[in-house]
C-alpha positions in Angstrom: -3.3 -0.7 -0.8 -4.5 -1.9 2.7 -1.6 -2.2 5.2 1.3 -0.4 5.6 3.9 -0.6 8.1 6.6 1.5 8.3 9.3 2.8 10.6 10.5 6.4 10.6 13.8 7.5 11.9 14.2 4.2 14.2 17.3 2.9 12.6 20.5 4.5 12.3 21.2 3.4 9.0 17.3 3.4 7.4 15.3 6.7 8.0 12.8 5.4 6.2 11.4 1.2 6.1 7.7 0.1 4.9 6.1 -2.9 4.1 2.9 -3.0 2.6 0.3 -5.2 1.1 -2.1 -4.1 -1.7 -5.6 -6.1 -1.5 -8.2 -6.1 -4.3 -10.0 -7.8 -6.3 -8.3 -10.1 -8.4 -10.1 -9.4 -11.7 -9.2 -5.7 -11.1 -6.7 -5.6 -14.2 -3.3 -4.2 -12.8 0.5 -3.8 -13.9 2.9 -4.9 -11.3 6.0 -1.9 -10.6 8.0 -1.0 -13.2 8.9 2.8 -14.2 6.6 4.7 -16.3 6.6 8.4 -16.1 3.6 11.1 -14.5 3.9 15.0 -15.7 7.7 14.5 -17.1 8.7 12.4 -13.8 10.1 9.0 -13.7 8.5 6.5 -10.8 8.6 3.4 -9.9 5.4 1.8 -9.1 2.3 -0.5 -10.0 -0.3 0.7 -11.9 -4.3 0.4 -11.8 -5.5 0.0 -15.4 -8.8 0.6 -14.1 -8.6 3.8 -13.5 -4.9 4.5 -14.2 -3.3 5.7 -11.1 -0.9 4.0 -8.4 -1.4 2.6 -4.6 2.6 3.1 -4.1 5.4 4.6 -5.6 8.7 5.7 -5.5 9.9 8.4 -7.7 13.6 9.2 -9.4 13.6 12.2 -7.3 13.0 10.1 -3.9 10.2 11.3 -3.2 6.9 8.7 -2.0 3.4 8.0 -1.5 1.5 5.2 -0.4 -2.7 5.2 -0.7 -5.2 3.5 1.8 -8.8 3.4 0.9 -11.1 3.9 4.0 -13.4 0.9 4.6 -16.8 2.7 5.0 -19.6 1.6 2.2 -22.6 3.5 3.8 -20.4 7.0 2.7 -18.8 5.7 -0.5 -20.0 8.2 -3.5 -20.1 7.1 -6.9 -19.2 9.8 -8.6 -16.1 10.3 -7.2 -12.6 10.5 -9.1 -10.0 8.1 -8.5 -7.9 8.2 -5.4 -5.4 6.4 -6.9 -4.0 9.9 -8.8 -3.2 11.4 -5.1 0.1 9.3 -5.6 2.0 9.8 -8.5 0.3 13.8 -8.6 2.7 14.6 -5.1 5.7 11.9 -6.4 5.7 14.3 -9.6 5.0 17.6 -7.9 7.6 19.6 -6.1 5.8 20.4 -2.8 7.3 19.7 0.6 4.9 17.5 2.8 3.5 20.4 5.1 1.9 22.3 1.5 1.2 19.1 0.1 -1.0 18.3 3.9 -2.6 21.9 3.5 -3.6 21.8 -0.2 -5.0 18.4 0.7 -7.7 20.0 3.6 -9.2 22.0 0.3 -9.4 18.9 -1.9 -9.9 15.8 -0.3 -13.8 16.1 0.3 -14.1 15.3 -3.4 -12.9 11.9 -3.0 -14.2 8.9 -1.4 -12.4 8.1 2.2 -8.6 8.0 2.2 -5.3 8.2 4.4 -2.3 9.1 2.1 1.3 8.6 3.0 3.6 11.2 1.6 7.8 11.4 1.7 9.3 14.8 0.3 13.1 13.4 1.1 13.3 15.3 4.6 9.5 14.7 6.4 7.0 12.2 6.4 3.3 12.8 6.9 0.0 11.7 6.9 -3.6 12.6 5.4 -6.6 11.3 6.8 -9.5 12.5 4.9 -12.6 11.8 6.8 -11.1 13.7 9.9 -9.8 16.5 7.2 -6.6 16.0 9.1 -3.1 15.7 8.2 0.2 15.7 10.4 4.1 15.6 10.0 5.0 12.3 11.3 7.4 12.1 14.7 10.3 9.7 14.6 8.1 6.2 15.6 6.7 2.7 13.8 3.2 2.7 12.5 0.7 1.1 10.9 -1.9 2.6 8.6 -4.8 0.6 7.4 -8.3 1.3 6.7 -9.0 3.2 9.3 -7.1 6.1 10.8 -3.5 5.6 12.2 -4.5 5.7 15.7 -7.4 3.1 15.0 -7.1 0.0 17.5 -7.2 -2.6 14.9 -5.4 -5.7 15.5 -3.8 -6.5 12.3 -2.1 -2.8 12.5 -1.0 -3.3 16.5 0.5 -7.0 15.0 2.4 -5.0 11.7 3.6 -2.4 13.9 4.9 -4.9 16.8 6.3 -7.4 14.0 7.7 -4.6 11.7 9.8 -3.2 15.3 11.5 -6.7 15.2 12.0 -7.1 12.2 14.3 -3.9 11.9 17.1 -5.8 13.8 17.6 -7.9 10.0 17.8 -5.1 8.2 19.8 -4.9 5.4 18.1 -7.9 4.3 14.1 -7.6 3.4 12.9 -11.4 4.1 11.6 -10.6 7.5 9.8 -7.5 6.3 8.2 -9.8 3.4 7.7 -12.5 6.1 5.7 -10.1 8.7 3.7 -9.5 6.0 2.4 -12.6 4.8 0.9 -13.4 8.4 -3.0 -14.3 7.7 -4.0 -14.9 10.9 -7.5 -13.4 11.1 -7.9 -11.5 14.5 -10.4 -12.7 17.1 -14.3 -12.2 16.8 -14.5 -9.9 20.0 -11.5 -7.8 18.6 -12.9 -6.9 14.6 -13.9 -3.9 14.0 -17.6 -2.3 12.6 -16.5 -1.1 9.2 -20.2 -1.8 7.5 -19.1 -4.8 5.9 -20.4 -8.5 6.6 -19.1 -10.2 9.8 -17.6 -12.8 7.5 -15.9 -10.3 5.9 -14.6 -8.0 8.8 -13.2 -11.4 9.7 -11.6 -12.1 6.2 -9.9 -8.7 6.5 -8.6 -8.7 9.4 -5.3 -10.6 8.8 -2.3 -9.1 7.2 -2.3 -11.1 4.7 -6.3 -11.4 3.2 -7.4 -15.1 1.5 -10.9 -14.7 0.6 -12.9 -15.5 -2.3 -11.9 -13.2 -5.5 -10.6 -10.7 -3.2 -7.0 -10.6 -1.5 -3.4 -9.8 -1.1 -2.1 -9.0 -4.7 1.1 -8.3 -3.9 4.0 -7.3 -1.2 6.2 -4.2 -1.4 8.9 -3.2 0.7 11.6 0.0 0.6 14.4 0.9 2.6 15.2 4.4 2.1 18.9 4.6 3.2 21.1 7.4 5.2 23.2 7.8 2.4 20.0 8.5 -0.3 20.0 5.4 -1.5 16.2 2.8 -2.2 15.9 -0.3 -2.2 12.6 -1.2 -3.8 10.9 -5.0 -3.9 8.1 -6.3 -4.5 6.4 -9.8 -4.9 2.7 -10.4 -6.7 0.7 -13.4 -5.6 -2.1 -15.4 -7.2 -5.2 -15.6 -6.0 -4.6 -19.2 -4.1 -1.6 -17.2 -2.0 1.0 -18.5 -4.3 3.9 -16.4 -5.6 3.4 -15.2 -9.1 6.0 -13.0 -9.8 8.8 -10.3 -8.4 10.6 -6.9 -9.4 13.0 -4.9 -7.7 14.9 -1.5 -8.6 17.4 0.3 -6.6 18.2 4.2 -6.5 21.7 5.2 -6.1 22.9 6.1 -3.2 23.2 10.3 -3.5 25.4 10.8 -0.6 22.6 12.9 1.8 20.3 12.0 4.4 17.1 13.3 4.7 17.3 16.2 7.0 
């Protein structure tokens, strides 16, 4: 997962939007969302066959996560386990976001960079593992990429500008899906130095990536509403940008709002 957008606590009706793109390589075998279960808990989510973990999910007790990888080659370690178990680990665990940020400090050092997105029901917070640093969120509209959430990249100022408009459509999820698909690279004098190719940094600097054998896999969005109820979508594309398939699951509403 490289991009997600999300607003929290900026609509009346939806504590809780995101929009996010997974990018990888495309012969990187993976299963698009659909339930499967993690230590006795149902979630819905895709799933890495590589390595067998999740970028995103949802679980049946409301609880999410969403994983960025952090764009740094010169400190990437080979031996390192998966990041994608971060996910579905807190989705199936029972911790509220502030433990789940504090066990994190102890842990993360094991794993190559990261920034993890974690939803207990009532908070929402963020880990950043190469600053060791991890935060409960304040009501706001973000962006997280491969960087850290305050990083001045331009394809996370455009998600976070486009995802702020796009709330005024809300119920409906086209504009979220459309914001998404924006790939637009950003301007030469604006990329960042990630330690990658120029060509590259160039490639991966629109929201939505085309480059060869690598890109944007797939779209999700979720509105998490007042009332408890999620609304989960997602759309996989091919590797010529082309739709190639869609699911969608919905949790009933449970008649609380996060607190």
């Amino acid at each position: 997962m490289c991009l997600i957008a999300f607003a929290w606590r900026c609509h009346p009706e939806f504590p809780l939007v995101i929009a996010a793109n997974r990018d990888e390589f495309f012969d990187r075998p993976a299963q698009s969302a659909r339930w499967w279960q993690h230590r006795q808990q149902d979630l819905f989510a895709g799933r890495d066959l590589k390595a067998g973990g999740t970028w995103l999910g949802v679980g049946a007790n409301r609880r999410f996560a969403a994983l960025t990888n952090v764009r740094n080659p010169s400190a990437m370690m080979s031996d390192a386990p998966s990041r994608g178990g971060l996910v579905p680990d807190f989705i199936a665990g029972e911790a509220g976001v502030a433990d789940a940020l504090e066990a994190l400090a102890g842990s993360s050092g094991r794993y190559n960079g990261f920034n993890l997105l974690l939803f207990d029901g009532a908070n929402l917070g963020v880990y950043e593992s190469p600053n060791a640093h991890g935060r409960v969120l304040a009501p706001g509209v973000y962006a997280l990429s491969n960087a850290d959430l305050e990083a001045p990249w331009p394809k996370q100022r455009r998600a976070s500008a486009s995802l702020t408009r796009a709330l005024d459509t809300l119920p409906a999820t086209e504009a979220l899906f459309r914001l998404m698909r924006d790939d637009r690279p950003a301007p030469d004098a604006a990329l960042p130095a990630t330690g990658v190719p120029r060509e590259w940094e160039r490639a991966l600097s629109s929201l939505f990536i085309r480059a060869p054998g690598y890109g944007t896999r797939c779209t999700t969005t979720l509105v998490f509403e007042r009332d408890g109820g999620v609304r989960f979508e997602e759309r996989s594309w091919d590797a010529a940008g082309r739709l190639a398939g869609s699911t969608q699951t919905e949790l009933a509403a449970v008649g609380r709002a996060p607190a």
